[in-house]
BAVEXVEX-907693 format. One record per residue (C-alpha): residue number from 0; y, z, x; residue in three letters. Coordinates in Angstrom, 3 decimals. Example, Ala and Ser with C-alpha at 12.3 -4.5 7.8 and 13.67 -1.06 7.14 Angstrom:
2
[site 0, [-4.500, 7.800, 12.300], 'ALA'];
[site 1, [-1.060, 7.140, 13.670], 'SER'];
//
This chain:
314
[site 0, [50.306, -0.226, -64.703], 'UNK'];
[site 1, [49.575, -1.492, -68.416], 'UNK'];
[site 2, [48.752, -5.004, -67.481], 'UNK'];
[site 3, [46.640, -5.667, -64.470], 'UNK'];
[site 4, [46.115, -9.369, -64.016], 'UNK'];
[site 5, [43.576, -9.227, -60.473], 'UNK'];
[site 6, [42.154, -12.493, -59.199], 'UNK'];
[site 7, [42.224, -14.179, -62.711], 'UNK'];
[site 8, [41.033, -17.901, -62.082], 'UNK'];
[site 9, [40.688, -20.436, -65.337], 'UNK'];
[site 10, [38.961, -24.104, -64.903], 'UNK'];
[site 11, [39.243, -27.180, -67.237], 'UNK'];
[site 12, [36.229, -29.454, -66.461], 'UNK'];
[site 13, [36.039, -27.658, -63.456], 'UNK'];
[site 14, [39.348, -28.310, -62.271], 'UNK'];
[site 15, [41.364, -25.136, -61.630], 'UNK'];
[site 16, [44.334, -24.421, -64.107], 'UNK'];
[site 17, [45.190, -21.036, -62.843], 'UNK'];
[site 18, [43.860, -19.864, -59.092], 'UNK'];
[site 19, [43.389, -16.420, -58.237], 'UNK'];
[site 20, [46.073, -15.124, -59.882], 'UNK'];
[site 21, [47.193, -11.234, -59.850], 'UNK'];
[site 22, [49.920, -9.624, -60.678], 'UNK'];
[site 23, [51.031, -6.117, -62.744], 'UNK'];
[site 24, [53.372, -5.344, -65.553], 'UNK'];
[site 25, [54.497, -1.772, -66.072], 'UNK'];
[site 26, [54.815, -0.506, -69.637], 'UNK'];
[site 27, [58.060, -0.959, -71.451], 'UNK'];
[site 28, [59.579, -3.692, -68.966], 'UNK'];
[site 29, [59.546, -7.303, -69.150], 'UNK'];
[site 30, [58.057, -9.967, -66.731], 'UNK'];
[site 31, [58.865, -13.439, -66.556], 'UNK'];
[site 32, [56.646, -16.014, -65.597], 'UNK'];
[site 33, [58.184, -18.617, -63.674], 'UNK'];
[site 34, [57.293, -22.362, -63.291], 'UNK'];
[site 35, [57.854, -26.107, -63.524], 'UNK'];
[site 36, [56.046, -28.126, -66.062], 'UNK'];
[site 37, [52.290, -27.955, -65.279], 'UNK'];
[site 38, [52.344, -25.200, -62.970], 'UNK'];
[site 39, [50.041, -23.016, -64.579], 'UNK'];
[site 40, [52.417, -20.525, -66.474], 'UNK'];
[site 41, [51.148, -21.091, -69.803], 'UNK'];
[site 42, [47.842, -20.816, -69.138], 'UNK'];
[site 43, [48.530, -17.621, -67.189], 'UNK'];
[site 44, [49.720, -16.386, -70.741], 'UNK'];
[site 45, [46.941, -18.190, -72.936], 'UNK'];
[site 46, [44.701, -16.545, -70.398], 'UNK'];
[site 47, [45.972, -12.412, -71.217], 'UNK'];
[site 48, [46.171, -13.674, -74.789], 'UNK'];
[site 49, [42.350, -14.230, -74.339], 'UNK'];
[site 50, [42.550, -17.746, -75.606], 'UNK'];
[site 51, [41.402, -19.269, -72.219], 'UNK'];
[site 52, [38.181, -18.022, -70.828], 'UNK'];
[site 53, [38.146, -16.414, -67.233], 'UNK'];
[site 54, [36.355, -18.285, -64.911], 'UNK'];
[site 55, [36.905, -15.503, -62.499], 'UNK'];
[site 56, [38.880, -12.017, -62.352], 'UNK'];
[site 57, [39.996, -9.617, -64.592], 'UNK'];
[site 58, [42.317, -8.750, -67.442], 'UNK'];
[site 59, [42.905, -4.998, -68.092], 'UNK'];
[site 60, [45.334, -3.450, -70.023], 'UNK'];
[site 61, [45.995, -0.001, -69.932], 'UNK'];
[site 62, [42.949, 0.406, -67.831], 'UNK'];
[site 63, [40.438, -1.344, -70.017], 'UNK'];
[site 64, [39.154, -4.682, -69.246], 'UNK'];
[site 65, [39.849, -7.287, -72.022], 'UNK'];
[site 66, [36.787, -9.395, -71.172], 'UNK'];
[site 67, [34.701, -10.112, -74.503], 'UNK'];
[site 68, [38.050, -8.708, -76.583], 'UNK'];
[site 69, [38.816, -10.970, -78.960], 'UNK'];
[site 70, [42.426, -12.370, -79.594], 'UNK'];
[site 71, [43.252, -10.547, -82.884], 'UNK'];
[site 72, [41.524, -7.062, -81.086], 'UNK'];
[site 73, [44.025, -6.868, -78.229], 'UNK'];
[site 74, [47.156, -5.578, -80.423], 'UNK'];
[site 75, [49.324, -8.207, -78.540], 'UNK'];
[site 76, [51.495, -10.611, -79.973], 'UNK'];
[site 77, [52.394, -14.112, -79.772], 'UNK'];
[site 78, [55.776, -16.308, -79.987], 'UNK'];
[site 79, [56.075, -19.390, -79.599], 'UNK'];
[site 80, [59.102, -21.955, -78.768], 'UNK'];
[site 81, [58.840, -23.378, -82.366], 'UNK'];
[site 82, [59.014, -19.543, -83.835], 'UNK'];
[site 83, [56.304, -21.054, -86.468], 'UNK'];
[site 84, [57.866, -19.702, -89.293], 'UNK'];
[site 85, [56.418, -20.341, -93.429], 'UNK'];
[site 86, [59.273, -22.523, -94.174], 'UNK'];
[site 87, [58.953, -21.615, -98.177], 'UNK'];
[site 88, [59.046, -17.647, -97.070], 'UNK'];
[site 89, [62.212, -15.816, -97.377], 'UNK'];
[site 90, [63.224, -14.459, -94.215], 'UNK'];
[site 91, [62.299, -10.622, -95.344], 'UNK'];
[site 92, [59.448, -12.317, -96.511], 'UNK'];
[site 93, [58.050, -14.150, -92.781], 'UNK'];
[site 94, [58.930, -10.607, -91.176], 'UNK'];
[site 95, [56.822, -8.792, -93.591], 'UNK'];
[site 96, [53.609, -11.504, -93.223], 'UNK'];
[site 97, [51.832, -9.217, -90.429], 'UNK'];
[site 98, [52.064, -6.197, -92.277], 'UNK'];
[site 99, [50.207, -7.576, -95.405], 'UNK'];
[site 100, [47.112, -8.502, -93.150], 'UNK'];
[site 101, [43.962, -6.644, -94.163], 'UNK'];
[site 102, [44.154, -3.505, -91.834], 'UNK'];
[site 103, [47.967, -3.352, -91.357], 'UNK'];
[site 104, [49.086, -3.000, -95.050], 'UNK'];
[site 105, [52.003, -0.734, -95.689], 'UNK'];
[site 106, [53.699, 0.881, -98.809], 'UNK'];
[site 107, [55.289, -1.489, -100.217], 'UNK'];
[site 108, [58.787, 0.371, -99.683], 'UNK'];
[site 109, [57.737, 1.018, -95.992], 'UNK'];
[site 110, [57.456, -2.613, -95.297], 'UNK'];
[site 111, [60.732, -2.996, -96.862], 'UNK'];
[site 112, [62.001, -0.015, -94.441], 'UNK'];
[site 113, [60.556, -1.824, -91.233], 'UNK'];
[site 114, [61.849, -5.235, -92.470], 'UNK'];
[site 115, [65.301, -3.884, -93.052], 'UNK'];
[site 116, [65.116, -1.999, -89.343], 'UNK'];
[site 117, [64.018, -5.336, -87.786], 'UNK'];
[site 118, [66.579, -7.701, -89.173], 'UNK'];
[site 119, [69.147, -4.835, -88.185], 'UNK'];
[site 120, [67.706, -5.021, -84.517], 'UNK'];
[site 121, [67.662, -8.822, -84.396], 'UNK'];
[site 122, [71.126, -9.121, -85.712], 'UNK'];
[site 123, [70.060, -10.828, -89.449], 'UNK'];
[site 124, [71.223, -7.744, -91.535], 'UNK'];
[site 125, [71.767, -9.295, -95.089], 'UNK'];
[site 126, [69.651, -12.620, -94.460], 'UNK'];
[site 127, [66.993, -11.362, -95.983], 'UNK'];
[site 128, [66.582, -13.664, -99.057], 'UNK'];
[site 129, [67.259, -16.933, -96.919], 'UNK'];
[site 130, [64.878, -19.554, -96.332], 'UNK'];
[site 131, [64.260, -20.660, -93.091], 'UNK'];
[site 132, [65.445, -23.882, -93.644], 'UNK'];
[site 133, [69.256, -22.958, -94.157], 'UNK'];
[site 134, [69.211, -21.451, -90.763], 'UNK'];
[site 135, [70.145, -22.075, -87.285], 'UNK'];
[site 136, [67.691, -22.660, -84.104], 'UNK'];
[site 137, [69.237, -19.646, -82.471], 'UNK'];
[site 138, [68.681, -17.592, -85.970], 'UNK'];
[site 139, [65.262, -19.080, -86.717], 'UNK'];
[site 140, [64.193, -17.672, -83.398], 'UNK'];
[site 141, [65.240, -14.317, -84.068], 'UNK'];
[site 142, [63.121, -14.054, -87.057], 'UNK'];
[site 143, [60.287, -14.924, -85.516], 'UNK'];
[site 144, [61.115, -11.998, -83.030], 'UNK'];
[site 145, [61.685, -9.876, -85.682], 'UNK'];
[site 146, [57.713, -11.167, -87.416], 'UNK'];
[site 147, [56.055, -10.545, -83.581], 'UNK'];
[site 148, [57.478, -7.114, -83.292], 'UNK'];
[site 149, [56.653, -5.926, -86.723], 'UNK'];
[site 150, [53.213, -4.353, -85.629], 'UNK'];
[site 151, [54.467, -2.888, -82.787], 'UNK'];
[site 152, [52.466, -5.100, -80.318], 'UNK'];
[site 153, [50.881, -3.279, -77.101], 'UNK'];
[site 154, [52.140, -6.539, -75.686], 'UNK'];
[site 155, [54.628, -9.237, -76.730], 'UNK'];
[site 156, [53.537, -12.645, -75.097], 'UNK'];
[site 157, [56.461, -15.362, -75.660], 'UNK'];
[site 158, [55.950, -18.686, -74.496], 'UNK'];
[site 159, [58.796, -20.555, -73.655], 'UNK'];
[site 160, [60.934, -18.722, -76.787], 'UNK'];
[site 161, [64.302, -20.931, -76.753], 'UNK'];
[site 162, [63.704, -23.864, -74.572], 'UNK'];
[site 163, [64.376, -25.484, -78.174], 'UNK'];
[site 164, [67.817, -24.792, -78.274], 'UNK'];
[site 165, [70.900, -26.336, -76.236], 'UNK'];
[site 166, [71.801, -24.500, -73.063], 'UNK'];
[site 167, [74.977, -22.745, -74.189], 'UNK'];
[site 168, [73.099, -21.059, -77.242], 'UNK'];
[site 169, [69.920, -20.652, -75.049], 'UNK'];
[site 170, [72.288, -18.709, -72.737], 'UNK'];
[site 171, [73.813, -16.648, -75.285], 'UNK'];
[site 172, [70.388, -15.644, -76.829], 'UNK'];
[site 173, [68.448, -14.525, -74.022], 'UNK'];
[site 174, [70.951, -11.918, -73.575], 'UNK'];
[site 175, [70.176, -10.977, -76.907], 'UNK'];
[site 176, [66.461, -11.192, -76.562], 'UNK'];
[site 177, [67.029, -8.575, -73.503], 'UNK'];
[site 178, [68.865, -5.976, -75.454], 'UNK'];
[site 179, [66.102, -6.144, -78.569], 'UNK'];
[site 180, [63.429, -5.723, -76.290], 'UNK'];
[site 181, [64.658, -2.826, -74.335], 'UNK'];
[site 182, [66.100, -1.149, -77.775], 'UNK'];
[site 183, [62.665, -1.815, -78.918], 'UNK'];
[site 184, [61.023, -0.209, -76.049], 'UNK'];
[site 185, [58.509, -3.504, -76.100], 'UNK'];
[site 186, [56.266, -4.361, -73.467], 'UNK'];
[site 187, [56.872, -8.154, -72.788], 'UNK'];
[site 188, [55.468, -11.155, -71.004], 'UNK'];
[site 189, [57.636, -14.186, -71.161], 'UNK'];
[site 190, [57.062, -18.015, -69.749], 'UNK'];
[site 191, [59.867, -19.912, -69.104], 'UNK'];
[site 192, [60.851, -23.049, -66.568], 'UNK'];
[site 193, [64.439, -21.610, -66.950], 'UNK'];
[site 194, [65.897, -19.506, -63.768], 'UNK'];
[site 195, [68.969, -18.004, -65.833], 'UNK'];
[site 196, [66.364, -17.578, -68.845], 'UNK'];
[site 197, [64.288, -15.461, -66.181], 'UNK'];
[site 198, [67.213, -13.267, -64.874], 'UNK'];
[site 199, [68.742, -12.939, -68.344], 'UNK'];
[site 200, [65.678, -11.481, -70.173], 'UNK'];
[site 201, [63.319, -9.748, -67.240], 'UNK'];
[site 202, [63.073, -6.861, -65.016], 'UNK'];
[site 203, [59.887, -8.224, -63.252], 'UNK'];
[site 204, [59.765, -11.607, -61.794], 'UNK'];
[site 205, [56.077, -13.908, -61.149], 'UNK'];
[site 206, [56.846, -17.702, -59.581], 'UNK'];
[site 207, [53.774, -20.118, -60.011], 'UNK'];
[site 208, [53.598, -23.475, -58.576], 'UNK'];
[site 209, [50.667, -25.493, -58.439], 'UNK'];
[site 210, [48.283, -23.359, -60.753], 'UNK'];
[site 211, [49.197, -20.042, -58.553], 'UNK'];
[site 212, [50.956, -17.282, -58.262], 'UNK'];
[site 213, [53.084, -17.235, -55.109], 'UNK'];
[site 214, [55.442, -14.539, -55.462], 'UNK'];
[site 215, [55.862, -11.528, -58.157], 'UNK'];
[site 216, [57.822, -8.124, -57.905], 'UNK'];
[site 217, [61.287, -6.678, -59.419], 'UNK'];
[site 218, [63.902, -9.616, -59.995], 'UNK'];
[site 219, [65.989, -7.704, -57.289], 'UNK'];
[site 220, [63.292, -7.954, -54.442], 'UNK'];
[site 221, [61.769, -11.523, -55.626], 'UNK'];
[site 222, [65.530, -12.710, -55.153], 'UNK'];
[site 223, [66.736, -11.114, -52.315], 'UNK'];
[site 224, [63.652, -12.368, -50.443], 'UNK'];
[site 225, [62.256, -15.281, -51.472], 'UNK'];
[site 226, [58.490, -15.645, -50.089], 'UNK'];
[site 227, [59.324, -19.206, -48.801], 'UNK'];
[site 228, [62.059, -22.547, -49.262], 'UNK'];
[site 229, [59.888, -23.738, -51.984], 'UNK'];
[site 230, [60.436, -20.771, -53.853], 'UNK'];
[site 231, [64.091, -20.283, -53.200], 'UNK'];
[site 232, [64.652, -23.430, -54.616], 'UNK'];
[site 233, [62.986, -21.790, -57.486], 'UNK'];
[site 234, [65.020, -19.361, -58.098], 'UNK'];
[site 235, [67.968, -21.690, -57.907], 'UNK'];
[site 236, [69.324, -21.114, -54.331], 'UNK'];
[site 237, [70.529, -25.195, -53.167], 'UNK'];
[site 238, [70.804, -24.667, -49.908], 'UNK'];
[site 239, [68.304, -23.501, -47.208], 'UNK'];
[site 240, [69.450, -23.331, -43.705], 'UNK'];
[site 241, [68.793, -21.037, -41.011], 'UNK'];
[site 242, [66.469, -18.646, -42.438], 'UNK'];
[site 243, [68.876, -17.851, -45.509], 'UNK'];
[site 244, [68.631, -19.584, -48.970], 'UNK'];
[site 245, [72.488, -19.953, -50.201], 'UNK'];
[site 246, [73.274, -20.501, -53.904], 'UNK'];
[site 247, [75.222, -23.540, -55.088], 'UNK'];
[site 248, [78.976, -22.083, -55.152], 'UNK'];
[site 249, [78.473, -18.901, -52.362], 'UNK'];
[site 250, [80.891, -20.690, -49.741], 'UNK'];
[site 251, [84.133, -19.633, -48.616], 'UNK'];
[site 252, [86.426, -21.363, -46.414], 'UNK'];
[site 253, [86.389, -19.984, -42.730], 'UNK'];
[site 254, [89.619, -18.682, -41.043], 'UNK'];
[site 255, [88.473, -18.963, -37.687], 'UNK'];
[site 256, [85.703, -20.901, -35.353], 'UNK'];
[site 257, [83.060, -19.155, -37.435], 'UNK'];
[site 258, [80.596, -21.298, -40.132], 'UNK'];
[site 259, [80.096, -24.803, -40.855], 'UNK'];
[site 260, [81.998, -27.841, -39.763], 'UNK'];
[site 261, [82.889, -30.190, -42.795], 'UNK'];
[site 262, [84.919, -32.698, -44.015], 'UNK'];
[site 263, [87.107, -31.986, -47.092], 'UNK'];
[site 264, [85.772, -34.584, -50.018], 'UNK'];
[site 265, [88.291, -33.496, -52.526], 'UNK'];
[site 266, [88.078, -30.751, -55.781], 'UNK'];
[site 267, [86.045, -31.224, -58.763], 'UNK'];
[site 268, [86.599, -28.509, -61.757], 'UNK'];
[site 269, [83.722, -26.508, -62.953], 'UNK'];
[site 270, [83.400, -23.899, -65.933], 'UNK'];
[site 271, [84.389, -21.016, -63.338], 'UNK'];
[site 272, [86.967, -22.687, -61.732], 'UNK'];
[site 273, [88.044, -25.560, -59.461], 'UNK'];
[site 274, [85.841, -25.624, -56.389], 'UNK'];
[site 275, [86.577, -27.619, -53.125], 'UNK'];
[site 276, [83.527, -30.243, -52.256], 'UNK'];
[site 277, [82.739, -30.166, -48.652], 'UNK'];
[site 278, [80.488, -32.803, -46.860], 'UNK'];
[site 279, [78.411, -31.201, -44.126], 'UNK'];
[site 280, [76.459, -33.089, -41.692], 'UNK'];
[site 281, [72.939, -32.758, -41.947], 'UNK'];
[site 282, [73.260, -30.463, -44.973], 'UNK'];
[site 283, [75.013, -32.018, -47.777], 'UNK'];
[site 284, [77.613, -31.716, -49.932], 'UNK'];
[site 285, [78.767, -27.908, -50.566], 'UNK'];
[site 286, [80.790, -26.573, -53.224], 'UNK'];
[site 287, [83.583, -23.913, -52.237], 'UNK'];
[site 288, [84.925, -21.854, -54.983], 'UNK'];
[site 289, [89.385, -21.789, -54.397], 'UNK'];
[site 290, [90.127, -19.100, -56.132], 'UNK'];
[site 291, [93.311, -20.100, -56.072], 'UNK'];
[site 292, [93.867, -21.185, -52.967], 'UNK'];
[site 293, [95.515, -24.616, -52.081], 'UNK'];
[site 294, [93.162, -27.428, -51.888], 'UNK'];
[site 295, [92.682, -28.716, -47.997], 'UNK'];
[site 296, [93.578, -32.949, -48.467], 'UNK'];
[site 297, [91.086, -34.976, -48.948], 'UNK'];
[site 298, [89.471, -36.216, -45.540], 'UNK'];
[site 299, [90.736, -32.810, -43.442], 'UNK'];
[site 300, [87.907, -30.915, -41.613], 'UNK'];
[site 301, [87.540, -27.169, -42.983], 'UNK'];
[site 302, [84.870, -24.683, -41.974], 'UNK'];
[site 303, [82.969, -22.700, -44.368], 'UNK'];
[site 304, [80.699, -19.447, -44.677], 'UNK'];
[site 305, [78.032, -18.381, -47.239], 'UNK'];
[site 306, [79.210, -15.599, -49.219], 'UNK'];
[site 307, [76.904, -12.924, -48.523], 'UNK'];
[site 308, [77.008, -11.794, -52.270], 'UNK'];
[site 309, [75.008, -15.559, -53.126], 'UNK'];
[site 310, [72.421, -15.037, -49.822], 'UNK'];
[site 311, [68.949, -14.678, -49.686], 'UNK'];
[site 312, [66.778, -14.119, -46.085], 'UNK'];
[site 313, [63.489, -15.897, -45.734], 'UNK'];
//
């Protein structure tokens, strides 16, 4: 593994921030780190960044342990939501920054070279004499993925990249954000309180909740088996009954005796579709894609089936 996190505790006044945490990152794949609000995922990241002192564990990367590494040693680098770009630097000009640092200065027409490569990669061919200022969230943040993979980072570290932007260009990015990483062949650690964000961007999943981490592995294995309700929840499955977490939508109607008993509560239209809503005693309200089908009136009792396609087993 590259990065080894392996009982990594950090304290504020005494008062844990992270617990025990441990997890591994293989090279050239991404992990996202998942969590509310005060969980502990940002510190979990300030922590391999070695801006948060270890109260207890390790840090290794590539089998050497960072402890007593400074931050600008590691060869990792860091992006933040804000992208912190120089807002009177061209764009070619904010890419370029980190390779005009003492010890990573280039030929001048090699830094041009790797600028030109990177805005190419990020999608910004032919921006390179804008300012920051004349462009968009969604653009602004691709520069400042174009600056932190300049240097080649061991280790990209992005905190919470485009929980800036509105959903439907947040959505739209992170596929992006994917396919440079990958095409880049970067190692990546990403924090985000976003679900989609997580599946969009990541091949390895780690959920945190209340300063630890409770579940990591592949984003197939961490979905199909949730470690408990809490996390399920997590991972955006609204339904728990039974043993088996059921995402919002992953209901058919039921042909025969089989499945839920429910009353019809009448249709409400979605982005994918019209979808039947179905009150279930002592579960709640379900929604039941139609596909086309006729709606049942409004008040008639239906019975209904998770899909097994949107089902999880706890």
């Amino acid at each position: 593994m590259t990065l080894v996190l392996d009982g990594v505790t950090v304290a504020y006044d005494g008062v844990p921030a992270l617990r025990d945490a441990s997890l591994e990152l293989p090279r050239g794949e991404v992990l996202a780190v998942l969590g509310p609000s005060g969980s502990g995922k940002s510190t979990l990241l300030r922590a391999v960044a070695g801006l948060e002192p270890l109260a207890a564990g390790t840090v290794t990367f590539d089998g050497a342990d960072l402890a007593g590494v400074p931050v600008h040693r590691r060869g990792f680098a860091l992006m933040f939501q804000d992208g912190q770009l120089f807002g009177h630097l061209s764009v070619a000009r904010n890419v370029a920054y980190p390779l005009r640092l003492p010890g990573r200065r280039r030929a001048r027409a090699a830094t041009r070279a790797r600028v030109a490569e990177l805005l190419e990669l990020v999608g910004l061919g032919g921006y390179a004499d804008r300012l920051p200022g004349t462009l968009s969230g969604g653009e602004r943040q691709r520069v400042a993925l174009a600056r932190a993979l300049a240097c080649d980072p061991r280790l990209l570290l992005l905190d919470e990249p485009l929980s800036a932007l509105d959903r439907g260009l947040r959505e739209r990015l992170a596929g992006d954000v994917r396919r440079i990483l990958v095409e880049a062949g970067t190692t990546a650690l990403l924090v985000t309180h976003d679900v989609d964000e997580a599946y969009a961007v990541a091949d390895r999943l780690a959920l945190v909740r209340d300063a630890a981490v409770v579940q990591s592995g592949t984003v197939a294995v961490v979905d199909a088996a949730p470690v408990d309700e809490r996390a399920a929840r997590q991972l955006g499955y609204a339904h728990v009954l039974d043993g088996r977490a059921v995402r919002r939508g992953a209901w058919r109607l039921a042909p025969g005796p089989d499945g839920l008993e429910g009353e019809s509560a009448g249709v409400v239209r979605t982005g994918v579709g019209p979808r039947l809503r179905v009150v279930v005693a002592g579960t709640g309200e379900l929604e039941v894609p139609l596909a086309g089908a006729p709606a049942p009136p409004v008040g008639a009792r239906v019975r209904v089936v998770p899909d097994p396609e949107g089902v999880a087993y706890l």
